[in-house]
C-alpha positions as CSV (number, residue, x, y, z in Angstrom):
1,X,47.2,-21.9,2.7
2,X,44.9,-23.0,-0.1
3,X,41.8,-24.0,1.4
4,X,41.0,-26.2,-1.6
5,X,44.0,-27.8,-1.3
6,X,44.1,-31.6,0.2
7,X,46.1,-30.6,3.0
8,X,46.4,-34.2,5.2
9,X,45.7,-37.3,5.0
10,X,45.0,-39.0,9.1
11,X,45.2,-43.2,9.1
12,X,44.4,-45.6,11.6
13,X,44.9,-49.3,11.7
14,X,42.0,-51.4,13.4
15,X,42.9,-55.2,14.0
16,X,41.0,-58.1,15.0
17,X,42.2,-59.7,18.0
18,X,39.8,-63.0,17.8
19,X,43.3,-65.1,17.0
20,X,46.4,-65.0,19.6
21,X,47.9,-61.9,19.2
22,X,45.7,-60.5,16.2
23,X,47.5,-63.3,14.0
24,X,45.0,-65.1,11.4
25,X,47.4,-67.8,9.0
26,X,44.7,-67.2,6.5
27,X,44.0,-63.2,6.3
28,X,47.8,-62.6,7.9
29,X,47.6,-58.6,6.7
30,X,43.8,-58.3,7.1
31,X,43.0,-55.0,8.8
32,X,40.4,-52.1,9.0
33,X,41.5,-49.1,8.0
34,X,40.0,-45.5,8.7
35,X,41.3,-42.9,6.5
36,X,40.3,-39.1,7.7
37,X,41.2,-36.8,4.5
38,X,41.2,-32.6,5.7
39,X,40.0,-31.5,2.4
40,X,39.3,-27.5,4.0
41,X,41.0,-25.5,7.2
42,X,39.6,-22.2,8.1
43,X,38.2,-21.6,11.0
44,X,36.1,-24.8,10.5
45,X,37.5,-27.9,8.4
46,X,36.5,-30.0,6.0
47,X,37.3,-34.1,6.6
48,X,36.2,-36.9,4.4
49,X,36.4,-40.0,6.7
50,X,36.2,-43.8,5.1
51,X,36.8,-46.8,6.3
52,X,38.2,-49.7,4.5
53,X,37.6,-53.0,5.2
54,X,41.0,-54.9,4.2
55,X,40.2,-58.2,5.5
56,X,39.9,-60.9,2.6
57,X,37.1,-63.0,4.0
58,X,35.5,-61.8,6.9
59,X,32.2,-59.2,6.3
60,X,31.4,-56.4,8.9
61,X,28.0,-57.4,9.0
62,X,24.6,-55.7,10.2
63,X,24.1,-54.0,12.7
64,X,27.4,-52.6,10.6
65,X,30.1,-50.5,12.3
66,X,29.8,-47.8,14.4
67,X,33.2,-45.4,14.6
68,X,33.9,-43.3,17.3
69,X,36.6,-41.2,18.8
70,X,37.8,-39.1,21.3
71,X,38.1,-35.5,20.4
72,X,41.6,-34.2,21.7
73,X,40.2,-30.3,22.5
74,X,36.3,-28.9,22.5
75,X,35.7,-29.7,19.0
76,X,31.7,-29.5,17.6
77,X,30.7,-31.5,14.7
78,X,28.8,-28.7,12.6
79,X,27.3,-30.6,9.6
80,X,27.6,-34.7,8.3
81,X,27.1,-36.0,5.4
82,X,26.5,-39.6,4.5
83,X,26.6,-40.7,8.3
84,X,24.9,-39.6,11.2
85,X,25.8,-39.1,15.2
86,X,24.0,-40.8,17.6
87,X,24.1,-38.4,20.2
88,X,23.6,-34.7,19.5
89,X,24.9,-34.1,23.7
90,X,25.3,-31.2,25.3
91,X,25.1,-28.0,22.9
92,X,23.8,-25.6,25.6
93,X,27.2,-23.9,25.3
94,X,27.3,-23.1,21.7
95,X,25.2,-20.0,21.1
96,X,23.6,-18.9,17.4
97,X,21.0,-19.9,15.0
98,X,22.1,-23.0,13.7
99,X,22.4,-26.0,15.8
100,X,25.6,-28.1,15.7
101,X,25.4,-31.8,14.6
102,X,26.6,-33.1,18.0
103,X,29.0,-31.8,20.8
104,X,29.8,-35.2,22.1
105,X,32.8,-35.3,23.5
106,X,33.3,-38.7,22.1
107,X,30.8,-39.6,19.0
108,X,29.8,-42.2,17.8
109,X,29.0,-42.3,14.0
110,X,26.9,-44.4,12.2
111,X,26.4,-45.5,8.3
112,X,22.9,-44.1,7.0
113,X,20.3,-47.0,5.4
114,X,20.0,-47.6,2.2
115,X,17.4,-45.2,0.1
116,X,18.8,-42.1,2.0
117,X,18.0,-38.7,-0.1
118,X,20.6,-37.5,-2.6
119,X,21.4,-34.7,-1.1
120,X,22.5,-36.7,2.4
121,X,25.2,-38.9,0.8
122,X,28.8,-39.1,-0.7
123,X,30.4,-41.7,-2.3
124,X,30.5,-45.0,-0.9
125,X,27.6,-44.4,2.1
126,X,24.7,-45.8,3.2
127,X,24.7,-49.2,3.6
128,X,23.4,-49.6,6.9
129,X,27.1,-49.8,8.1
130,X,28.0,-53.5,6.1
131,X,30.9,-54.2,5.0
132,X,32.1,-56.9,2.0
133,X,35.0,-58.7,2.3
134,X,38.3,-57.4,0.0
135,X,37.9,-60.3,-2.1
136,X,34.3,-60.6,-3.0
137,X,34.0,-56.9,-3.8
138,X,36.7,-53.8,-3.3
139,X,34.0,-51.3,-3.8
140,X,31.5,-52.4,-1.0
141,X,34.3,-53.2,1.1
142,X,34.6,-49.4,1.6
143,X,32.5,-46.7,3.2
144,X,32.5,-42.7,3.5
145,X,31.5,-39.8,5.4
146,X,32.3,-36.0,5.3
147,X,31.6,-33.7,8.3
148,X,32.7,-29.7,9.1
149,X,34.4,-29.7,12.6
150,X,34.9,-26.1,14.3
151,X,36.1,-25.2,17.8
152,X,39.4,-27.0,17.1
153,X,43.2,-26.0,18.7
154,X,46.2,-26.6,15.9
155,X,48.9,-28.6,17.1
156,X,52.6,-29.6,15.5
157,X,52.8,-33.1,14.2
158,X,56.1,-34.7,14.2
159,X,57.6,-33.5,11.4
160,X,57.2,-29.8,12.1
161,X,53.7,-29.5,9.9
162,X,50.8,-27.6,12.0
163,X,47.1,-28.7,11.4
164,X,44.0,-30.0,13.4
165,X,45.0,-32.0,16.8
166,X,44.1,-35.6,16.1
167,X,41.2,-37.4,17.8
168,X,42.8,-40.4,19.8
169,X,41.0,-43.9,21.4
170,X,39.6,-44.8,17.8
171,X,36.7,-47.7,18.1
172,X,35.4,-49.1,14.6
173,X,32.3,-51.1,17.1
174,X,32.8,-54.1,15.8
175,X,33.5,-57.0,18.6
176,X,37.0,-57.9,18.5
177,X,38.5,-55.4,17.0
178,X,40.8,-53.1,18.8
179,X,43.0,-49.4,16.8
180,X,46.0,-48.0,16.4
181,X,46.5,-44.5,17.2
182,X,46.0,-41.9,14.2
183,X,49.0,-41.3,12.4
184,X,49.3,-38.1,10.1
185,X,50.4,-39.7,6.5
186,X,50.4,-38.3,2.8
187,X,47.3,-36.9,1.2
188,X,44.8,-38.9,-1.5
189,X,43.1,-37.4,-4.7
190,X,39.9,-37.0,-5.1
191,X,39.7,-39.3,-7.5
192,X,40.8,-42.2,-5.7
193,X,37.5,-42.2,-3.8
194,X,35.3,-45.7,-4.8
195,X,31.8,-45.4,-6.3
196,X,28.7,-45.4,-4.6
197,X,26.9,-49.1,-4.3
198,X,23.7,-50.6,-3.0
199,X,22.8,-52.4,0.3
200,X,20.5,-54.5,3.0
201,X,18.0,-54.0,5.9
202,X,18.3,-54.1,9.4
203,X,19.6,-56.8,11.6
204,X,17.1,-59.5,13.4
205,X,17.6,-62.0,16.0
206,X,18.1,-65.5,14.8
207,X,15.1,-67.8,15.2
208,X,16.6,-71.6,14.0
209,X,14.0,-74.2,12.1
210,X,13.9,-77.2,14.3
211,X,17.1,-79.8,13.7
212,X,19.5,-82.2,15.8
213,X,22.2,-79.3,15.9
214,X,20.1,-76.2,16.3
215,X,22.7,-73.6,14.2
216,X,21.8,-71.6,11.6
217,X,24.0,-72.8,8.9
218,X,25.5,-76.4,7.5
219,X,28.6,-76.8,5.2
220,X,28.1,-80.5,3.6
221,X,31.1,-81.4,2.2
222,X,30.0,-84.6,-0.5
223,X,32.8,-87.0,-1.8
224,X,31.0,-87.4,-4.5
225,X,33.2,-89.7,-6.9
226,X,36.8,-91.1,-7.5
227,X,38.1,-91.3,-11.4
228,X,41.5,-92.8,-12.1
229,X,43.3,-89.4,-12.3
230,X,40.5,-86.6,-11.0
231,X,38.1,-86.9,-8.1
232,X,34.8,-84.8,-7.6
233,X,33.7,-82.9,-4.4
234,X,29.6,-81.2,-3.7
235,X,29.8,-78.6,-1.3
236,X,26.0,-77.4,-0.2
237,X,25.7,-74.4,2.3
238,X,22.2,-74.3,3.8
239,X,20.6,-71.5,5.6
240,X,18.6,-73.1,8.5
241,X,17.9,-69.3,9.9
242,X,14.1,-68.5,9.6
243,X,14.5,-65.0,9.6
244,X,17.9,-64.0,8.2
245,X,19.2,-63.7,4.2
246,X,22.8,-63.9,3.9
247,X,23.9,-61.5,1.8
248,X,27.8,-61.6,-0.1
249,X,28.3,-64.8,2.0
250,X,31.8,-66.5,1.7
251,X,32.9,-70.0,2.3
252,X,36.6,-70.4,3.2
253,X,38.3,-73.7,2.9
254,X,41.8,-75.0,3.7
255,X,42.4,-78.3,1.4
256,X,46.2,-80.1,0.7
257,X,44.3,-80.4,-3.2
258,X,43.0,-77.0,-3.9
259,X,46.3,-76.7,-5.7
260,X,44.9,-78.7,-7.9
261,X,41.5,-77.9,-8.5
262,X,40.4,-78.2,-12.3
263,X,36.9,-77.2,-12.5
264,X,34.6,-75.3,-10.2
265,X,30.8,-75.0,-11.0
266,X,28.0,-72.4,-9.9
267,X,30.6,-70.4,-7.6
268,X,33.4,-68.0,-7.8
269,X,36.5,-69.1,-6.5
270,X,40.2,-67.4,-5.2
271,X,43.1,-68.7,-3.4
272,X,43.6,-66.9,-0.3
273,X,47.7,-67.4,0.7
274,X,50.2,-68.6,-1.6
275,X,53.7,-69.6,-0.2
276,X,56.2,-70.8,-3.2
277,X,54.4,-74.2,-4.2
278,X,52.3,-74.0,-1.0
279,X,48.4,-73.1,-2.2
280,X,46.2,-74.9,0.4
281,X,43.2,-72.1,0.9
282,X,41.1,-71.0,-0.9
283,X,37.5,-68.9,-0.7
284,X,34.4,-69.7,-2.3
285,X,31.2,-67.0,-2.5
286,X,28.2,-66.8,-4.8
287,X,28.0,-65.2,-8.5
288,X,26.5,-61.9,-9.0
289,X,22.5,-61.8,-9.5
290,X,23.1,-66.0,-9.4
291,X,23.4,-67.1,-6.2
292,X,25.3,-64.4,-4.2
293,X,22.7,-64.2,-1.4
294,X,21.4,-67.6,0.6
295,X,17.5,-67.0,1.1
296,X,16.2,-68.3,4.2
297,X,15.6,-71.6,4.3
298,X,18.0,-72.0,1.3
299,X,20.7,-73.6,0.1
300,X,23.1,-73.0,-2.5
301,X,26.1,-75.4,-4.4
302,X,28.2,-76.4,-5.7
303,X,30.7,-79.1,-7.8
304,X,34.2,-79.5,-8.0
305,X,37.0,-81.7,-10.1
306,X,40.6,-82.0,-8.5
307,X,43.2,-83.7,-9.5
308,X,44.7,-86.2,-7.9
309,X,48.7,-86.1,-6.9
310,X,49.5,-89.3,-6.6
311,X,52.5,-87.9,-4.4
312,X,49.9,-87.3,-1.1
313,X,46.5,-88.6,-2.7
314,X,44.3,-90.7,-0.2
315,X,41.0,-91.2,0.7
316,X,42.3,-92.7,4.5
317,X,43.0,-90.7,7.1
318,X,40.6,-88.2,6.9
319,X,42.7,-86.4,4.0
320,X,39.4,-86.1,1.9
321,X,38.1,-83.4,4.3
322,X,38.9,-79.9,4.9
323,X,41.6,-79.0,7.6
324,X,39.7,-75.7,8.1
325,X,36.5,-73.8,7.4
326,X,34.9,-70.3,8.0
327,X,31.8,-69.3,7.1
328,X,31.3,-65.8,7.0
329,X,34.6,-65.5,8.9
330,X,33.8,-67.6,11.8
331,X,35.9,-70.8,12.0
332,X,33.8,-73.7,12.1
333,X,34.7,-76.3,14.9
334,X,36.0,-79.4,12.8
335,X,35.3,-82.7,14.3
336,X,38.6,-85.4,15.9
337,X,40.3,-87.0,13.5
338,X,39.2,-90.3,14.9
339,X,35.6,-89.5,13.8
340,X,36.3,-89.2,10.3
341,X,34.8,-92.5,8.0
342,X,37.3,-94.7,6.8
343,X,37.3,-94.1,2.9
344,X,38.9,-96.7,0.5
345,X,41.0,-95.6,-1.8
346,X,39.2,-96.2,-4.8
347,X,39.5,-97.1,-8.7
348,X,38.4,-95.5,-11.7
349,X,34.6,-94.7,-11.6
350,X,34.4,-95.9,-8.0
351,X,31.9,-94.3,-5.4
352,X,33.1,-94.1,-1.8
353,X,31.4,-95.5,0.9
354,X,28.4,-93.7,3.2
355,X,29.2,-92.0,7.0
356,X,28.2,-88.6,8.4
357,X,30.1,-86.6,10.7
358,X,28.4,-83.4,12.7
359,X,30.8,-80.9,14.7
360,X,28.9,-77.7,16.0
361,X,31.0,-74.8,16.3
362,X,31.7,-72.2,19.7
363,X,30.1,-69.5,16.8
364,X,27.0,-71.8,16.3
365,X,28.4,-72.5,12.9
366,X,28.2,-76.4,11.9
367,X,30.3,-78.1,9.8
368,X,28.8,-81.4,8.2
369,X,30.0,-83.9,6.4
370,X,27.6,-86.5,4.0
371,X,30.0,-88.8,2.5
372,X,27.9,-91.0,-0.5
C-alpha cells in the first residue's frame, strides 16, 4: 500500500440535544462533524482530525471544545500537532528514548491558543478551541489537528477493507451535545482542507453592571415609524457583561415580514429556512473590522425598512414583535402575548405609541422591547 496515499476517511456526527429529540425548526440539519483523515499506515499512522461546526447560528464558544475518544485497542499518541492532550497518563510501559504524547486510554484533546509557534500548527488550529457559526464564516467554523498513533490492531470494516480499529464513545465537550459512532466513509484531498485564521483569549466568569434584570445582554427591538407602504424597525444589542467581548456575535430573529425586508443598515443579514413562499427567519451579526465584536459595555445597531403586506400587516396583537430570538444560540424567553402594548395601526408618517416589555430568559439572556 502506498503510504502517501489518502487511504480513509473516519466521520462522526455530533448533535445537540438542547431541543426534544435534537430537533431545532431553525438549524433543522445543524450538526458537528469530526472528520479523522489516515493520511500514512505503517507501523504507526498518520490522521488529520477536524472538526466542523455545521450549525448555522450557534458558536462553540470559549472555553472551546474539547474532543475525546475511546481508543478500541492499546493505542499511544506519539506526536500532535496543532492540538494538545491534556493528560500525558500512564507511559511507564512504553520503553525508548522518546516519550509518547499521551497513553490515555481515553484523551482528551484540546485546540492550542492563538500565537502558537509555526512549527506547532496546521491548517485551521489554534483558536483556543472557538468555533463560528456556518453562516458568519465557513473558514473559522472549522478546526484541525494531525497526530501519529502507534500500538494499533487492524480490523475489517464492513465492506471487506482492513485498516486502523476505530476509536468509539466520541465527546466533542461541549454541553448538550451528544455523537454518533465513527463510520468509515470516502477519502478527502488535501486540498479541500480550509485556511488558517485568527482568534480570542481565554474564557472569564461574567461579572453584570448593576440593572433591574441582572443579564448580560439586551435585544431592544424599536418600532421606530409607520409610512403608508414601508415601516422601520431599531434593533440595539447591548453588552451589560463587565468583563466579556463578544466576538462573531449573531442575532437570530423569527419575523412573519422578514420576507419583506427592503433595507438593512450597519449589519449583515441571511435568511435561515426557506419553505416555498415561507421565509420568516432570519440572522443578523456584525460587519467585518465594523462592528463584528460587542466591546464590553457596548452596544451595537441597527435600522431596518419592511414592507408592509397589506394581506397580514398589523400593528395589534403583538404582530410587530418577534415570535423568536437567539442570541448567540440561546433562545431568549419571549414575554405572554397579553403583555405586549397595544399598537394602532398607523398612517403615513405616524409614530407609534410608548410601552416596554422585559422577559429574562432560563440562559440569562433578556429580550426587551422599547416601543417609541
Amino acid at each position: 500500500m502506498d503510504v502517501d496515499q489518502l487511504i480513509l476517511f473516519v466521520f462522526v456526527c455530533c448533535l445537540s440535544s438542547r431541543f426534544a429529540d435534537a430537533y431545532d425548526p431553525v438549524d433543522p440539519n445543524g450538526n458537528i462533524i469530526i472528520n479523522w483523515d489516515f493520511q500514512s499506515i505503517e507501523n504507526v499512522y498518520t490522521v488529520m482530525v477536524s472538526v466542523h461546526n455545521h450549525q448555522l447560528y450557534r458558536h462553540i464558544e470559549q472555553p472551546g471544545w474539547r474532543l475525546s475518544w475511546r481508543w478500541a485497542g492499546n493505542e499511544i499518541i506519539w506526536g500532535m500537532t496543532g492540538a494538545e492532550a491534556t493528560e500525558q497518563g500512564d507511559c511507564h510501559r512504553i520503553r525508548g528514548a522518546t516519550r509518547p504524547h499521551c497513553c490515555e486510554k481515553q484523551p482528551v484533546i484540546v485546540d492550542l491558543p492563538p500565537g502558537t509557534p509555526y512549527n506547532n500548527q496546521v491548517s485551521s488550529c489554534c483558536r483556543g478551541g472557538v468555533l463560528s457559526s456556518l453562516t458568519q464564516n465557513n473558514r473559522t467554523s472549522t478546526a484541525a489537528f494531525q497526530m501519529v498513533v502507534g500500538g494499533f490492531r487492524r480490523a475489517t470494516y464492513h465492506d471487506g477493507d482492513r485498516g486502523p480499529a476505530l476509536p468509539s464513545r466520541f465527546g466533542v465537550g461541549v454541553p448538550g451535545y451528544s455523537c454518533s459512532n465513527a463510520t468509515k466513509v470516502n477519502a478527502t484531498s488535501e486540498g479541500e482542507k480550509p485556511e488558517l485564521p485568527a482568534g480570542d483569549g481565554e474564557a472569564v466568569a461574567p461579572v453584570f453592571r448593576c440593572t433591574d434584570h441582572m443579564c448580560p445582554v439586551r435585544v431592544h427591538w424599536h418600532v421606530k415609524i409607520s409610512y403608508r407602504e414601508y415601516w422601520r424597525v431599531k434593533v440595539t444589542i447591548t453588552n451589560y457583561n463587565q468583563v466579556k467581548n463578544y466576538s462573531d456575535w449573531n442575532l437570530v430573529v423569527q419575523h412573519p415580514n422578514l420576507r419583506s425586508l427592503t433595507q438593512l443598515f450597519s449589519f449583515n443579514y441571511q435568511p435561515l429556512i426557506e419553505y416555498g413562499t415561507l421565509n420568516d427567519t432570519g440572522m443578523f451579526w456584525g460587519i467585518q473590522y465594523y462592528n463584528e465584536m460587542m466591546l464590553q459595555d457596548g452596544n451595537v445597531q441597527t435600522e431596518m425598512i419592511l414592507k408592509k403586506d397589506k394581506s397580514d400587516f398589523t400593528f395589534s396583537g403583538g404582530w410587530a414583535f418577534p415570535r423568536r430570538v437567539y442570541f448567540d444560540g440561546h433562545e431568549c424567553v419571549m414575554p405572554p402575548p397579553d403583555q405586549y402594548p397595544l399598537l394602532p395601526n398607523g398612517g403615513p408618517d405616524s409614530r407609534v405609541s410608548a410601552a416596554q416589555l422585559i422577559a429574562s430568559s432560563c440562559l440569562l439572556l433578556p429580550f426587551i422591547f422599547l416601543i417609541m
